[in-house]
C-alpha positions as CSV (number, residue, x, y, z in Angstrom):
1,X,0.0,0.0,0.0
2,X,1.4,3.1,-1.2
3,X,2.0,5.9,1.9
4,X,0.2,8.8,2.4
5,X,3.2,11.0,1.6
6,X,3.7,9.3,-1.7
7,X,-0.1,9.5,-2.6
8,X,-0.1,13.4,-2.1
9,X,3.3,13.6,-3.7
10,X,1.6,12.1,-6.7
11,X,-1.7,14.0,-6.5
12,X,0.6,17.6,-6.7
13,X,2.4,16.0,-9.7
14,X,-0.8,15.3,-11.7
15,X,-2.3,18.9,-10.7
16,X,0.9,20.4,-11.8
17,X,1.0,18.5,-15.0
18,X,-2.3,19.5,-15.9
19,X,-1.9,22.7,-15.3
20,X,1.0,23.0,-17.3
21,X,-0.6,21.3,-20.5
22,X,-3.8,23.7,-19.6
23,X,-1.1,26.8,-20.1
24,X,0.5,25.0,-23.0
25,X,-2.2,24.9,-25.4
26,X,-5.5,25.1,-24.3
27,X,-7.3,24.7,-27.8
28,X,-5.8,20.9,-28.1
29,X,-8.3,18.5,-28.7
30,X,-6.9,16.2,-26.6
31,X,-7.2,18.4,-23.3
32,X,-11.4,16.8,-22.8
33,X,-9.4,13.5,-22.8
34,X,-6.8,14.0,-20.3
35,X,-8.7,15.7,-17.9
36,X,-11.0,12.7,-17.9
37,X,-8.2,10.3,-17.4
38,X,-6.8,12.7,-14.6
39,X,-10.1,13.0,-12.8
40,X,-10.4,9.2,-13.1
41,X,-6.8,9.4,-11.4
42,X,-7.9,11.6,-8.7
43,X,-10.6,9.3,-8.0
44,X,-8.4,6.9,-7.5
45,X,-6.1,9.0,-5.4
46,X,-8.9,10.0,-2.9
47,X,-10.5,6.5,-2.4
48,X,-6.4,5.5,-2.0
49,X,-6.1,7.9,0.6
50,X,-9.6,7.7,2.5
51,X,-8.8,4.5,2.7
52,X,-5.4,5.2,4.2
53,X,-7.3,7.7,6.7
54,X,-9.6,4.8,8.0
55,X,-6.6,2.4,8.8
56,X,-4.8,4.5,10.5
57,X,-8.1,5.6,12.6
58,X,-8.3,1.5,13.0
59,X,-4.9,1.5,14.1
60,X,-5.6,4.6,16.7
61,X,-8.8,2.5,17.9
62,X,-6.8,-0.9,18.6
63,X,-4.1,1.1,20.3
64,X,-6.8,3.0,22.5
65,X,-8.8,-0.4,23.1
66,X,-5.9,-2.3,24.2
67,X,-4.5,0.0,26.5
68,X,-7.9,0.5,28.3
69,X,-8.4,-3.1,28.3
70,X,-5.1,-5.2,27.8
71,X,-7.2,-7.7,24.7
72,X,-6.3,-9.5,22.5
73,X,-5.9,-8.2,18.8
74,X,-5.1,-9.8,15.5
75,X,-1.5,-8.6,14.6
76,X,-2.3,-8.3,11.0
77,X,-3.5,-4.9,10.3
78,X,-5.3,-5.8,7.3
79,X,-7.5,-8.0,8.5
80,X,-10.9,-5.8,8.4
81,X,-10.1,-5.4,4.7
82,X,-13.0,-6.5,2.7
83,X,-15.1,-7.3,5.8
84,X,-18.7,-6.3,5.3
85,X,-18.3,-4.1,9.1
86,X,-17.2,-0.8,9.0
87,X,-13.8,-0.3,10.2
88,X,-14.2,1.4,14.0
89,X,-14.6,5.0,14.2
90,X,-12.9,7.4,16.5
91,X,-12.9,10.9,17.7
92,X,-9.4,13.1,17.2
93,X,-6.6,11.7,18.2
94,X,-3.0,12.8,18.6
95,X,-1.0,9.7,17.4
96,X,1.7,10.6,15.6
97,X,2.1,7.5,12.6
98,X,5.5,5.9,12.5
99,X,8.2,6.2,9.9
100,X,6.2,3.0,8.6
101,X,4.4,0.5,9.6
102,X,6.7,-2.5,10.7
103,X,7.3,0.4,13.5
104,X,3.5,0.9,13.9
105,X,3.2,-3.3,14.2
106,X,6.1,-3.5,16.6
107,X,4.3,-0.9,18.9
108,X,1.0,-2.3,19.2
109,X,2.3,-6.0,19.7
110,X,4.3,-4.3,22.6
111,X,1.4,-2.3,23.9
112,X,-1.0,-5.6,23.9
113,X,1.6,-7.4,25.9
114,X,1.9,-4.8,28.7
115,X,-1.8,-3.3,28.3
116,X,-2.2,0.2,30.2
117,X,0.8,1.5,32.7
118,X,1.4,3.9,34.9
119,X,3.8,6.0,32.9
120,X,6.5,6.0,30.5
121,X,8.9,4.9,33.1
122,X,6.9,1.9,33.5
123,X,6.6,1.1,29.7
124,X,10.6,1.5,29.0
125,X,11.1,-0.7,32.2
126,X,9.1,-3.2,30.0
127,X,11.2,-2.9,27.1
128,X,9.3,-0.7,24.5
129,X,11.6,2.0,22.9
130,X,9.5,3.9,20.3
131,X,8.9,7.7,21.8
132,X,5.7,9.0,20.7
133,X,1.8,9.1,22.3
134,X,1.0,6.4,24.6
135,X,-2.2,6.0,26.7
136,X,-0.9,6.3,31.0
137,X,-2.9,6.0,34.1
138,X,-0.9,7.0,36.9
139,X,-3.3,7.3,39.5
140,X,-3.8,3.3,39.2
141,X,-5.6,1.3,36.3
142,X,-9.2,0.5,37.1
143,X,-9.3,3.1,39.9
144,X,-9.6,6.4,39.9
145,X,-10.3,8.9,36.6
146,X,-9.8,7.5,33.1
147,X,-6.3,7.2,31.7
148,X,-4.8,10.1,29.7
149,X,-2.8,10.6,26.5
150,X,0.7,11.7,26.9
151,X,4.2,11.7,25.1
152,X,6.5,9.2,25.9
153,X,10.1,10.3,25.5
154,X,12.5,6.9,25.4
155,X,16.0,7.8,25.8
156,X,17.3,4.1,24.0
157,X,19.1,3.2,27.7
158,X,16.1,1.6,29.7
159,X,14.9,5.4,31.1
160,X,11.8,7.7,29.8
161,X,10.1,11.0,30.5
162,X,6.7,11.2,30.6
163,X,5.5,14.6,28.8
164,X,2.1,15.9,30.1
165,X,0.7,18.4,27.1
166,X,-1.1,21.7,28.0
167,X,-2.4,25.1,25.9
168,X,0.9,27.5,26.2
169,X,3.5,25.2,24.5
170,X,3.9,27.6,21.7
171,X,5.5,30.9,21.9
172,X,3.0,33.7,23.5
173,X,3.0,37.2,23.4
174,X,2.3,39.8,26.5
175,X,-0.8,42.2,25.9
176,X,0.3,45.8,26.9
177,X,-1.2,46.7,30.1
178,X,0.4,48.9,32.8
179,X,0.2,47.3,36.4
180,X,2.1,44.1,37.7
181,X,0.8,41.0,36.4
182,X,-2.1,42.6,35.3
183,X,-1.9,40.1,32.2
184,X,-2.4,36.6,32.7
185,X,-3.1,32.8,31.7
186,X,-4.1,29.5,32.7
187,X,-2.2,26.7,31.9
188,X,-4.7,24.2,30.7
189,X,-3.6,20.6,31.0
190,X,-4.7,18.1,28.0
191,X,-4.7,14.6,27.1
192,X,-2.9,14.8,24.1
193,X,-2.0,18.1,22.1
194,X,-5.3,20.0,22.1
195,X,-7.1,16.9,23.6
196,X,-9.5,17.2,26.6
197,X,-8.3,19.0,30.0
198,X,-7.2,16.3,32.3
199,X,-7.8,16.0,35.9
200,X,-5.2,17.5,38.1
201,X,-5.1,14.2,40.7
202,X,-3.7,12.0,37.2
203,X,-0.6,14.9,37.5
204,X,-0.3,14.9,41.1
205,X,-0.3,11.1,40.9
206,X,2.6,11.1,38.5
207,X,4.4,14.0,40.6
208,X,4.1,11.3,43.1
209,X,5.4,8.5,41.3
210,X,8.6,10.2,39.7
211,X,11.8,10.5,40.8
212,X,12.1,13.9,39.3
213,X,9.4,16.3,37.5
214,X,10.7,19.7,35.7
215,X,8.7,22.4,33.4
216,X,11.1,24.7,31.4
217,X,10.3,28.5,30.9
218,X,11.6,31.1,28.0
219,X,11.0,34.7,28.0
220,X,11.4,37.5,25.5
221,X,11.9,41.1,26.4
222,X,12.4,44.5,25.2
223,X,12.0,46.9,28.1
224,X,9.7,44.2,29.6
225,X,11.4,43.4,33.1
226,X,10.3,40.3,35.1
227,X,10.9,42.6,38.4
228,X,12.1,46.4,38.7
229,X,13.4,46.9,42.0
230,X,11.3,45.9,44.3
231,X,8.1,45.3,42.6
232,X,7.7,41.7,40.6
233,X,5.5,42.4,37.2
234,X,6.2,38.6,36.9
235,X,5.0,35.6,38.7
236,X,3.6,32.4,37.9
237,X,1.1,30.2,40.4
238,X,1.6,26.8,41.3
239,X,-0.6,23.7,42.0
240,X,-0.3,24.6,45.7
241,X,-2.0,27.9,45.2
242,X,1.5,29.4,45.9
243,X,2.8,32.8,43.7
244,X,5.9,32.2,42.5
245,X,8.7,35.0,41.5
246,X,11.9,32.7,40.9
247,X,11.9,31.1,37.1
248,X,14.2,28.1,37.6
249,X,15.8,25.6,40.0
250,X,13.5,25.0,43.3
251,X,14.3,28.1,45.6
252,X,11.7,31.3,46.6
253,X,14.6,33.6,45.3
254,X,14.0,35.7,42.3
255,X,16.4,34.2,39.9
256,X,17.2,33.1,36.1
257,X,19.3,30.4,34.3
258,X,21.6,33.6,34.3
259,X,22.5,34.4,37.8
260,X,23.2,31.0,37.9
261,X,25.5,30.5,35.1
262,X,29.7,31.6,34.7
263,X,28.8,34.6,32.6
264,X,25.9,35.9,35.4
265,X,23.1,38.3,33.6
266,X,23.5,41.2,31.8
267,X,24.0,44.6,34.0
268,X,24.6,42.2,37.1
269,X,27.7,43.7,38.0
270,X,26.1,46.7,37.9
271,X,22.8,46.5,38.9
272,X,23.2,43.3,40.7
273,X,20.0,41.9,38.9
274,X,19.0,38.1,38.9
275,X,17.5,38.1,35.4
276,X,18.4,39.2,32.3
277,X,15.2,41.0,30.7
278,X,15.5,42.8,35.1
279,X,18.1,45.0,33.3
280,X,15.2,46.6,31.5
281,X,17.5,47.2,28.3
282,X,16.2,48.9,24.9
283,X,17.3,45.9,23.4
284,X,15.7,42.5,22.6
285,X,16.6,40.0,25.5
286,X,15.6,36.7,26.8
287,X,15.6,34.5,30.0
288,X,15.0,30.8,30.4
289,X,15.0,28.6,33.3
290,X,14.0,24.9,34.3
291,X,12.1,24.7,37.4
292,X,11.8,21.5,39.7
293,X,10.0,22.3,43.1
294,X,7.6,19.1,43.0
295,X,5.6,20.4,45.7
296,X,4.7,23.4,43.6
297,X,4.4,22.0,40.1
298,X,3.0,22.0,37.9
299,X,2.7,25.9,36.2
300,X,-1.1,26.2,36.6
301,X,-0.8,30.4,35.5
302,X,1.5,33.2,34.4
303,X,1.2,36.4,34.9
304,X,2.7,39.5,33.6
305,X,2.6,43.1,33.6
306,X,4.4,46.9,33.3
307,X,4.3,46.8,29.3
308,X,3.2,50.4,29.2
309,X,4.3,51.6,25.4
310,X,4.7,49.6,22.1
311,X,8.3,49.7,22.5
312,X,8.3,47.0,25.3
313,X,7.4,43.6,24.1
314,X,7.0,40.7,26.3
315,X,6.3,36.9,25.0
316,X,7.1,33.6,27.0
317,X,6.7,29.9,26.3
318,X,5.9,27.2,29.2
319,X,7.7,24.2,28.3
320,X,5.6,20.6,29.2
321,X,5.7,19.0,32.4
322,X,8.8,16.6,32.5
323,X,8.3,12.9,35.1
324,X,11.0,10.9,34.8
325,X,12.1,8.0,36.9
326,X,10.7,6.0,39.7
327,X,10.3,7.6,43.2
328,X,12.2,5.5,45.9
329,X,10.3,4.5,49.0
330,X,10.3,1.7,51.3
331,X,7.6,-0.9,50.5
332,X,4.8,-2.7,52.4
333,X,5.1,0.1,55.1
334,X,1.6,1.0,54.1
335,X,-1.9,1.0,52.0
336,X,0.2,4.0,50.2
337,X,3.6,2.2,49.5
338,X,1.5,-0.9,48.6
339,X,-0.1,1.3,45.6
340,X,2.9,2.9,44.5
341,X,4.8,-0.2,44.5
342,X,1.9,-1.3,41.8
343,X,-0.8,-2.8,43.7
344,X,-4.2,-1.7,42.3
345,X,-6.4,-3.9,43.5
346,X,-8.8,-3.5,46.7
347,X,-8.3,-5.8,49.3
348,X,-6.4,-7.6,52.9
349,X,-2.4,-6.7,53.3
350,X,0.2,-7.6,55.9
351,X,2.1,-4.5,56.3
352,X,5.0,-3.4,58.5
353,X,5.0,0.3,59.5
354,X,8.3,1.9,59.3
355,X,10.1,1.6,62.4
356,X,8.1,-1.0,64.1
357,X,8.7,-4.5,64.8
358,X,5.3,-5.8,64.6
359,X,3.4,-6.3,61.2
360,X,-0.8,-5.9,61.0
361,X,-3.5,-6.8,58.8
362,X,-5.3,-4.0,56.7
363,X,-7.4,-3.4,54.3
364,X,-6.8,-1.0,51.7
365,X,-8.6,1.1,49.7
366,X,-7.2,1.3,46.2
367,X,-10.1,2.2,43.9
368,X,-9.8,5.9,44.8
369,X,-7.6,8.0,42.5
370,X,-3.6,9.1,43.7
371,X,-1.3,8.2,46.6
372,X,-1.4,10.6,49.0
373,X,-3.2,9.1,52.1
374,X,-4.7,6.0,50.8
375,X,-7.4,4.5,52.8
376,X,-6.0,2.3,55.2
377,X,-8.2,0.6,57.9
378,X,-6.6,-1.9,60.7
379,X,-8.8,-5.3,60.5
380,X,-8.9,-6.9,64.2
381,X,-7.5,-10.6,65.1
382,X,-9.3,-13.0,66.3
383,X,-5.8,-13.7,68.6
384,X,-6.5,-10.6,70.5
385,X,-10.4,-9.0,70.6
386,X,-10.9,-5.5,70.8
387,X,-10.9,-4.9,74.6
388,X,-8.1,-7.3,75.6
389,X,-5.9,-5.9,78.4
390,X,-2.9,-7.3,78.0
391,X,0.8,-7.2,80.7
392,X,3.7,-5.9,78.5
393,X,7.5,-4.5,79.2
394,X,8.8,-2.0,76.9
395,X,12.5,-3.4,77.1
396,X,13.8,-6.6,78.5
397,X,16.2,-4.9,81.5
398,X,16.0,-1.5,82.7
399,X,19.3,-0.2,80.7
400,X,17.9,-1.8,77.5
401,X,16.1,0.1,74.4
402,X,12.1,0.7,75.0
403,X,10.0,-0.2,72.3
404,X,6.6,0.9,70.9
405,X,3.4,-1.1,71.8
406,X,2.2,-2.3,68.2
407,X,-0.5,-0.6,66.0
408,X,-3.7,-0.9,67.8
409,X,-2.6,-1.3,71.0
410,X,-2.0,1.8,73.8
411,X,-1.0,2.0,77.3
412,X,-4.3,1.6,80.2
413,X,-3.1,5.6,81.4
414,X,-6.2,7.3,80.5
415,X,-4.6,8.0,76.7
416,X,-7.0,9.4,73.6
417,X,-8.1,7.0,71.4
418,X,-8.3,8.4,67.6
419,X,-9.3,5.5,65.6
420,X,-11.7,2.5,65.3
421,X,-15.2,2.2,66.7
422,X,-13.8,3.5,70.1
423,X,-12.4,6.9,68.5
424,X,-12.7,9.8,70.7
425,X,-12.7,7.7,74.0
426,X,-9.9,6.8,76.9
427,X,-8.0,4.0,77.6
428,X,-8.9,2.8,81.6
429,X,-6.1,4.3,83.5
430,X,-4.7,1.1,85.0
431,X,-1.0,2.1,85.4
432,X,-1.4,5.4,87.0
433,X,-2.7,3.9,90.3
434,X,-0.9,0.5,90.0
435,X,-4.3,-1.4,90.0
436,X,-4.3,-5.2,89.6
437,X,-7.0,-6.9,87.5
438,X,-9.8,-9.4,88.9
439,X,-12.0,-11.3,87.1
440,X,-16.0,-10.6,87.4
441,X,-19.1,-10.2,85.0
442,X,-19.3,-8.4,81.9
443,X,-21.5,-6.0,84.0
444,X,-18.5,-5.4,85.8
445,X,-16.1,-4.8,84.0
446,X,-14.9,-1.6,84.3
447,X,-15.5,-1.1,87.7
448,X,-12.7,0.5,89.9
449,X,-12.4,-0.5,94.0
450,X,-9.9,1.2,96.5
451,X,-7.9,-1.0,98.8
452,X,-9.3,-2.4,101.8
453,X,-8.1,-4.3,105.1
454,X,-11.1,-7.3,105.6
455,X,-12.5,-6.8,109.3
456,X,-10.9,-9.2,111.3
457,X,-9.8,-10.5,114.8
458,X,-7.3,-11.9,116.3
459,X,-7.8,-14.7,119.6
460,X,-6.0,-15.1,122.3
461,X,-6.9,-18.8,124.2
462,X,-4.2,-18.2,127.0
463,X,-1.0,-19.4,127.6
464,X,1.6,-19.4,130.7
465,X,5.3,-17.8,131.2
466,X,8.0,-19.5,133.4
467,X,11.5,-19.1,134.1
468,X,14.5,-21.1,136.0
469,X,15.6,-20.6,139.7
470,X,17.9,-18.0,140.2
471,X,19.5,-15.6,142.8
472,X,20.6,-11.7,143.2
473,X,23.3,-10.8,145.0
474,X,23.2,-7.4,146.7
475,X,25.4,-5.3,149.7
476,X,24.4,-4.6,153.0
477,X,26.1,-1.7,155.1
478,X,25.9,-1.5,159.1
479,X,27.9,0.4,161.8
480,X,30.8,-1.7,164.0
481,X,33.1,1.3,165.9
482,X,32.2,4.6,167.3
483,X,35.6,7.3,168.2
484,X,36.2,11.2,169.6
485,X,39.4,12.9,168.6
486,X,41.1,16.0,168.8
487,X,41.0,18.3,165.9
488,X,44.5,20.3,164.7
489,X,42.0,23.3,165.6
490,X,41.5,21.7,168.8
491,X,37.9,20.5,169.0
492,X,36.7,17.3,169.0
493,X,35.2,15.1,166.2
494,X,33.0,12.0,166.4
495,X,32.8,9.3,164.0
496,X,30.7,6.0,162.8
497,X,33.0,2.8,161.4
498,X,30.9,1.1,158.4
499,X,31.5,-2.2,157.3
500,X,29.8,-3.6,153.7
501,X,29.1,-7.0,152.9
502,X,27.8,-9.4,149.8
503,X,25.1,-11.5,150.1
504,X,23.0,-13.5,147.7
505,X,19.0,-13.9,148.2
506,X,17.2,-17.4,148.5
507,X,16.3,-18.8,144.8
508,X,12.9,-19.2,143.9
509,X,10.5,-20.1,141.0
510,X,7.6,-17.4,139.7
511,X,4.8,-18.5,138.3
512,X,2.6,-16.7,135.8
513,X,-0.5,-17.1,135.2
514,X,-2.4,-17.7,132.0
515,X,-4.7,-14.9,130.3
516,X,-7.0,-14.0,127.4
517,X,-6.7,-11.1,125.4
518,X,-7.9,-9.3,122.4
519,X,-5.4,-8.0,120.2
520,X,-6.6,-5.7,117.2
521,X,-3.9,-4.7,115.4
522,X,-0.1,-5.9,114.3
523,X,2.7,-3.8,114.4
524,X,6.1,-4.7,113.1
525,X,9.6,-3.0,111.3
526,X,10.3,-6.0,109.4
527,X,9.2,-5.2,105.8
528,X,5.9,-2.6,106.7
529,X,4.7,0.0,105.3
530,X,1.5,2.2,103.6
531,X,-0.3,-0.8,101.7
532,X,-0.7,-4.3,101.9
533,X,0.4,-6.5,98.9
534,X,2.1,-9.3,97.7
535,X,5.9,-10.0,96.2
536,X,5.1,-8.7,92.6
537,X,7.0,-7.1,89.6
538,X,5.3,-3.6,87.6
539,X,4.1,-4.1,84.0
540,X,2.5,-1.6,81.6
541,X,-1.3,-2.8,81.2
542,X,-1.8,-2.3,77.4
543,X,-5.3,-2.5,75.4
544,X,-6.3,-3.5,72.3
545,X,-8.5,-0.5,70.9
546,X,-8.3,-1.2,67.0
């Protein structure tokens, strides 16, 4: 079959022939005859290249089909031919044909084996290589919003870039208008060049997956400054809602490719400006820069302004937003890391959160579109209801690290309990007062006692002391002489003589008696103290809420 190049090639020929014989002579006789051949011809031409037109839109339907629903297809692209059905009928499309058709063949076979992915990334991981318009659905086939059309940019060493189209790709000019960014556009976002707008959540789920996203910027002056002094004519809003004054990198600084380069912008030395159209020069100038702040991406308006007289010009051209690679996070930490990782489908996981020891079941959500906070809802084990109080140590000795009680579980202190059917409760503070658990009816349970001595007594039914003979010595004084003498002064003094002796009393035997008494309390200093308890060991009481 000829190609459609060829056909129109041919078709100019014959026009041009025609029209040169028409010129040549116009009274030959032979001119009715020839143009009745040629029309014949361009018959033939037009049925050639309708027919051309409707397998190529069979071509575009097959890719479209596959991709949304991974079939089966016959590889033969001629196989409708001279069926009595009508070849399938789409609307626009923006697939660019191949430099012929083996390559066309070679790109559905490879699009039927891997059906719809998440992103070029994804397809050059599974070995296709052809750049052009492939079908993606980043925020998860068969979940969230229908896939979209973008350009798949293969660099012939296993990477890709995924290119999301929008409305400004061309060059742009500035209306005049006098205040700061009193011009201004939205970026509209399509599936495919001039396609339908796509849904912001399919970008924001491919922001997510990539390693990397960039959108480059161009801008064309003449006495059109982005800022001039301290006033920004120039911004351009982000997907965050966030006004943005820097042109390139990732930073809130006012800056160009310039002020980054060896060379710096013009006038900087001078006028110590960050941009080259900031030196507000008579002369045409331009600024480019690539930016590649994730969180702010992509370009969703510009804005401009401070083009007073027809001697400033202004015109700027947004560049398409740029994914490439695969985003590194740790899997099976969550529903989200389970969907990024690829899983798409709704259902039970065992996951481990990051930095914990313990794993748990959940179910996840996946059916709704992105990856930022996927539904995620703990499912209770039978192994441990919702309610069981459980004894637990946070380390093994008390020098050793302390580790976290596991999903689901908190301490019995009286803590807030944010998820599961008991959200917006507290825990029973069990630790704070030391309490020990006791068994009773479902009733019960719950219910708090103080400590308590049982009344009690304590009988006495008599009993006798006794104790071995034995003797005590003691000293008995007495008188045995009686004198008078003569004092040195001359009187007379009288005095007793005392003599001391030992003696030891009779021994004996006492006998008590027996008694009865009442005693009603113990007193003691071996081990007391303010309570009454038990040899034990302290635990954390821990409950299973979710």
């Amino acid at each position: 079959m000829l190609q459609p190049q060829i056909i129109m090639l041919l078709l100019a020929s014959a026009l041009l022939t025609l029209n040169a014989e028409i010129l040549t002579d116009p009274s030959d006789n032979s001119f009715e005859t020839e143009l009745s051949q040629v029309k014949i011809e361009l018959s033939d031409v037009k049925d050639e290249i309708k027919h051309l037109k409707e397998l190529l839109q069979w071509q575009t339907s097959m890719i479209l089909d596959m991709q949304h629903h991974n079939s089966e297809f016959n590889k033969d692209t001629r196989a409708w031919q001279g069926s009595s059905s009508a070849p399938p009928t789409v609307g626009p499309t923006t697939l660019t044909p191949g430099p012929d058709i083996e390559s066309r063949i070679q790109k559905l076979e490879d699009l039927a084996r891997v059906g719809t992915l998440r992103s070029c990334s994804e397809y050059a991981a599974n070995g296709i290589k052809t750049s052009g318009e492939y079908m993606v659905d980043p925020d998860g086939p068969l979940s969230g919003v229908p896939p979209i059309n973008v350009f798949c940019q293969f660099d012939g060493q296993g990477g890709a870039t995924t290119e999301i189209h929008h409305n400004s790709e061309n060059q742009l000019k500035i209306s005049h208008c006098h205040d700061p960014a009193c011009y201004s556009r939205n970026i509209t976002y399509t599936s495919g060049v001039d396609g339908e707008p796509i849904p912001l959540s399919q970008i924001e789920a491919l922001i997510s997956l990539s390693e990397n996203c960039e959108q480059s910027f161009s801008y064309s002056c003449t006495l059109a400054p982005l800022r001039n002094g301290d006033v920004d004519y120039a911004y351009w809003l982000g997907r965050d809602n966030s006004a943005n004054v820097y042109f390139t990198g990732n930073t809130s600084v006012h800056a160009c490719d310039c002020f980054y380069s060896e060379e710096g912008c013009l006038e900087q030395e001078v006028l110590e400006n960050t941009c080259n159209c900031d030196a507000n020069l008579p002369i045409p100038t331009s600024d480019t820069g690539l930016l590649n702040n994730k969180e702010a991406l992509p370009m969703m308006a510009v804005y401009f302004g401070g083009l007073n007289y027809d001697i400033q010009t202004g015109s700027y051209q947004i560049g398409r937003l740029a994914c490439r690679g695969d985003r590194t996070f740790k899997t099976g930490t969550s529903c989200t890391s389970l969907k990024l990782a690829g899983e798409s489908k709704s259902g039970y996981y065992t996951v481990k959160k990051e930095g914990s020891i313990h794993t748990n079941t959940v179910f996840c959500n996946m059916e709704e579109g992105g990856y930022d906070n996927v539904p995620e809802a703990t499912e209770l084990s039978t192994d441990s209801p919702l309610g069981t109080i459980s004894a637990w140590i946070p380390r093994i000795n008390q020098t050793g690290n302390k580790q976290d009680l596991p999903d689901g579980w908190l301490p019995c202190d009286g803590s807030k309990i944010t998820k599961g059917i008991w959200a917006g409760g507290n825990t029973p503070d069990l630790n704070s007062g030391g309490h020990f658990l006791r068994g009773g009816s479902e009733d019960d349970a719950l219910g708090k006692q103080e400590d308590q001595l049982q009344d009690h007594m304590h009988t006495d039914s008599g009993h006798t002391h006794t104790n071995s003979p034995h003797s005590h010595t003691y000293g008995d004084t007495y008188g045995v002489a009686e004198e008078n003498f003569l004092t040195a002064e001359g009187g007379w003094h009288h005095f007793h003589a005392l003599r001391t002796t030992s003696k030891s009393s009779g021994t004996t035997t006492i006998s008590i008696k027996s008694a009865t008494s009442n005693i009603s309390g113990v007193t003691s200093a071996y081990r007391s103290g303010s309570e009454t308890r038990p040899k034990n060991m302290k635990i954390v009481w821990a409950i299973k809420v979710w």
